[in-house]
N, C-alpha and C positions, 0 to 999 in steps of 0.2 A: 544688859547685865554684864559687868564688866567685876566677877570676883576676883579675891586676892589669892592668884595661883602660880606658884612659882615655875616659872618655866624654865626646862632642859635647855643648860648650855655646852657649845661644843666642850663644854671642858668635860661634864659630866660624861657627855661618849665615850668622851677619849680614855677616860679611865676603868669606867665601864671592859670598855675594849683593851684595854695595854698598849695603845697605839698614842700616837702624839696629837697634840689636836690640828697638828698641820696635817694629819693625813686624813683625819676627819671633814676637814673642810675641804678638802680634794674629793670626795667623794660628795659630802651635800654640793659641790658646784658643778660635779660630773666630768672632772677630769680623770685621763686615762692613765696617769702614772700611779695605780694602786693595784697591790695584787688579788686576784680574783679573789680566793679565802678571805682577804681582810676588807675589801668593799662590802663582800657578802655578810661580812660578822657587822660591819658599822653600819648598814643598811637594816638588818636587823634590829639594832640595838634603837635607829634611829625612830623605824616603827614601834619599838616596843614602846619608848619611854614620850611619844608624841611630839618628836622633834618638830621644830617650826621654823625654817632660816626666817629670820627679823627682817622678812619682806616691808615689813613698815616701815624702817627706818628710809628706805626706796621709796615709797609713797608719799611722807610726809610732805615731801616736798612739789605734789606734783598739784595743780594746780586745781585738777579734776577727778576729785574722789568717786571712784566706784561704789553704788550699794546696791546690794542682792535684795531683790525682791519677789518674796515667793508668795501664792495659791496654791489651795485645792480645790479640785472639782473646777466647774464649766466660766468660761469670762463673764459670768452672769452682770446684773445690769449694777448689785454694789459694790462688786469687784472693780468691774470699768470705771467707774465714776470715783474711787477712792484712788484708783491707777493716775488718773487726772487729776488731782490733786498732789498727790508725789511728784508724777514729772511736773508741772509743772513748778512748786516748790521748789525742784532739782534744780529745773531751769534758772529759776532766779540765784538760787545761790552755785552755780556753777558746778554742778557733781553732775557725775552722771550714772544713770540708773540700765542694772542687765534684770530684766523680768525673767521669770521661770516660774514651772510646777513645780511645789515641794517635792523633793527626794531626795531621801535618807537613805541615800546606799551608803557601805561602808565607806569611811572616814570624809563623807562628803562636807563637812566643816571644814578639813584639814582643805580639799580639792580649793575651797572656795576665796582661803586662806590664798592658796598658792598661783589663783588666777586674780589674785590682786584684789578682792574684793576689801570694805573695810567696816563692813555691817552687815543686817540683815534687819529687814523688814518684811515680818510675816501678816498676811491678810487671809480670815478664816482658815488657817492649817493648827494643827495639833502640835505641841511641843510636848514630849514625853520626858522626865527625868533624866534618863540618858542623854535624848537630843541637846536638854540647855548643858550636862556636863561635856559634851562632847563644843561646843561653842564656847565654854569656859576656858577649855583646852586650849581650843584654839586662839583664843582673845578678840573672838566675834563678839561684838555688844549684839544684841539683838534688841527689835522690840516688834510688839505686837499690836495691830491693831484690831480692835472689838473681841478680845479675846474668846473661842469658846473654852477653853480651859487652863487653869493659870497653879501648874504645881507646885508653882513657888514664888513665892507672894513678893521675890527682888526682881521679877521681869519687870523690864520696861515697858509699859503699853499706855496706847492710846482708845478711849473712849466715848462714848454718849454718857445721859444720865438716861439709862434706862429706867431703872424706878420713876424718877418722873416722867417719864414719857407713857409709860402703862398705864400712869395714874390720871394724866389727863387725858389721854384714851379713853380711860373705863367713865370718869365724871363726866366728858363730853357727854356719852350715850346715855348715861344718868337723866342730866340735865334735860336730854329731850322728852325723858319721861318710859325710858326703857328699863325693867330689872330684872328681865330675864336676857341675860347678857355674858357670852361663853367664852372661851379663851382658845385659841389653836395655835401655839407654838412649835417652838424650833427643840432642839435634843434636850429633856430631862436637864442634864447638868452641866449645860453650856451656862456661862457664866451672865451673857447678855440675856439669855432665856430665860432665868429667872428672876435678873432684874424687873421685867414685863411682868414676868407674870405675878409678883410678887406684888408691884404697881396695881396689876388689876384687882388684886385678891383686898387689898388694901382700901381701895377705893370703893370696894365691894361692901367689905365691912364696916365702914363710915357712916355709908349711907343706910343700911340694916338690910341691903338685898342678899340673897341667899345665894349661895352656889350649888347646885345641885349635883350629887353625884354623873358624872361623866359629862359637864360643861367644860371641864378643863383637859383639853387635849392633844398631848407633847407628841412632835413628830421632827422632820424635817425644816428647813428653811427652802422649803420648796413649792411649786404650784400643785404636784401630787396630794402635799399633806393639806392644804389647804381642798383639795375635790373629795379625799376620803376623811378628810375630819367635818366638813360640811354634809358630808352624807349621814353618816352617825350621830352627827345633832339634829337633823332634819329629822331621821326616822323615830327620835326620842317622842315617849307620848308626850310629852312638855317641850314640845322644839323652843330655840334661844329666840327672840326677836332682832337679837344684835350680837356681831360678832366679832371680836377684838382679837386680831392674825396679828403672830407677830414679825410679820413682815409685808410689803407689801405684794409678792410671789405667791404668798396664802391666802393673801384677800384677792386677791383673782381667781383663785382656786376654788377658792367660797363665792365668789360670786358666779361662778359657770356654773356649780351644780345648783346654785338656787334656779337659773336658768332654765337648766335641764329639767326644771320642777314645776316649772310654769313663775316661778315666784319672781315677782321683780324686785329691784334693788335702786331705792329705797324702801318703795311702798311696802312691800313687804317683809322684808329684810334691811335694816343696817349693817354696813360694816364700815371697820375702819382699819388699814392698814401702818404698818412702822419702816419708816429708812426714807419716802418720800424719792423715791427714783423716778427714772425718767416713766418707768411702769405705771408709776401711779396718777401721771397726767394723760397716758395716752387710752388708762381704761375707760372701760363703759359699763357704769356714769363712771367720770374720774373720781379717786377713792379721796378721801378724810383718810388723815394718817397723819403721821407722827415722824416731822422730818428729822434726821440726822444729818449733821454737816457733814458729808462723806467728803467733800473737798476739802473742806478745814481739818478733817483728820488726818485725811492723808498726808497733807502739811505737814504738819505738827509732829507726826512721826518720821518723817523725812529728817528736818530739822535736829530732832532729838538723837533719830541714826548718827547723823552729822556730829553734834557735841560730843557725843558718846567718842565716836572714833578717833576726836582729836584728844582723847582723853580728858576732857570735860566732865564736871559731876553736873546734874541735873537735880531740882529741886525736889522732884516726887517721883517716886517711879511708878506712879499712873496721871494720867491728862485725861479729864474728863472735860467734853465738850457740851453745850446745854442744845436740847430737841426742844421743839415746838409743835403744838398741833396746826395743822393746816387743813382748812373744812372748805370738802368742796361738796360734791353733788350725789357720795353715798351715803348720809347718813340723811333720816328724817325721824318726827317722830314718829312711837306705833300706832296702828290704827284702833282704833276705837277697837273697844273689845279685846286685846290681844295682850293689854295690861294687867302683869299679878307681880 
């Protein structure tokens, strides 16, 4: 996102201040012939109005553009694999990539600004109103990949189609003859979370299966929410025969408490998982799920980082990349009897 914001020039300081803008630029360069009072007034005035020395003009030229690339929470397994796909993107096109945890301490745009960065690619973190104007300021483009929340509909980001990917989730498990079929997602009003789930509900109603009070249930993108949203469908007097996570960290979740239950997976539980990570080949059975190009995203937002900072307009400010379902050895149909 690259709004149209006029930026503080040394002229504005200078006048601000009553000083000249030679002596303004003695101070943003950190020379020592200013007197203490009037360093301390232009230093002020420089934080107040969100000074920025035109580090860019320095950059342009350099041959290997820096991009900031933040996370929250743990290097889980589609953090890593989307990480892989940026560097190597990077790779190809010559830039080079500083990874970090998101943090939002004060004026940390400005900091990132003035360690040379010349974008921002954020992966699962939260951008708050503040945050994008605070990036505006600064003349970070940002963009986001899988957004969970988007305040403002000029971010840049990159995507799945999650609708469709919920939607041939939920038909898959149809098709084999399932319609008691429940949903355990990721937060309420994460943006990809209700893509899915909207997908399921969708595919739901097509076919005339019902969804019963408490089949649909929002938590984490985590293996926890997948153990206690599997428990709560389980102990339902109408447990689900099939269970559509939306992710695949949930559907391992679901499938250890069917374990713990004595229930095996498939026979007696389907599930299918969403993202297609390295998790979902190594579980047991390995899961049916719903790939995302995590490498192709990552790309793609790289890339867009890239145009963006050389002041480039971009076609759309969202990239939607196409999922596929992938069936491997947890889903089957239900058993005799267990069809309503």
């Amino acid at each position: 996102m690259r709004p149209n914001v006029r930026r503080t020039t040394l002229a504005d300081i200078a006048q601000a201040a009553g000083v000249s803008v030679a002596t303004v630029s003695k101070v943003v360069n950190g020379r020592g012939d200013v007197a203490p009072h009037t360093r301390t007034r232009v230093q002020e005035l420089l934080h107040q109005h969100h000074y920025l020395a035109p580090v860019f003009r320095h950059t342009e030229a350099v041959e290997s553009p820096t991009i900031e690339v933040q996370f929250q929470g743990g290097l889980k397994s589609y953090v890593a694999e989307t990480l892989e796909g940026i560097i190597d993107s990077a790779a190809e096109s010559g830039a080079s990539v500083v990874i970090s945890k998101a943090s939002h301490a004060p004026h940390w745009a400005r900091n990132l600004v003035s360690a040379g960065r010349r974008a921002v690619i954020a992966i699962t973190s939260v951008y708050t109103a503040a945050h994008l104007n605070e990036l505006a300021r600064s003349g970070l483009p940002l963009v986001v990949l899988d957004p969970l929340h988007l305040p403002d509909s000029r971010v840049n980001s990159v995507g799945a189609t999650n609708f469709t990917g919920g939607l041939a989730a939920t038909r898959h498990l149809l098709s084999l003859g399932h319609r008691r079929i429940a949903y355990i997602g990721g937060p309420t009003m994460a943006v990809c979370n209700q893509a899915r789930m909207h997908g399921y509900r969708a595919a739901m109603e097509a076919e005339g299966a019902p969804v019963p009070d408490g089949y649909v249930r929002p938590g984490e993108f985590t293996y926890e929410t997948g153990l206690a949203g599997a428990t709560a469908l389980l102990d339902l007097h109408e447990p689900p025969t099939a269970v559509f996570a939306g992710n695949d960290e949930i559907a391992v979740g679901v499938v250890e408490t069917a374990r713990t239950r004595g229930l095996r997976v498939p026979e007696n539980l389907s599930v299918v998982g969403f993202d297609d990570t390295s998790l979902a080949q190594m579980a047991s059975p390995p899961l049916t799920t719903v790939r995302q190009p995590l490498r192709e995203m990552g790309g793609a937002a790289l890339r867009t980082a890239l145009r963006l900072a050389n002041g480039e307009k971009v076609e759309s400010h969202h990239i939607e990349l196409a999922t596929e379902l992938v069936v491997r050895a947890s889903t089957a149909p239900p058993r005799e009897g267990s069809r309503a």
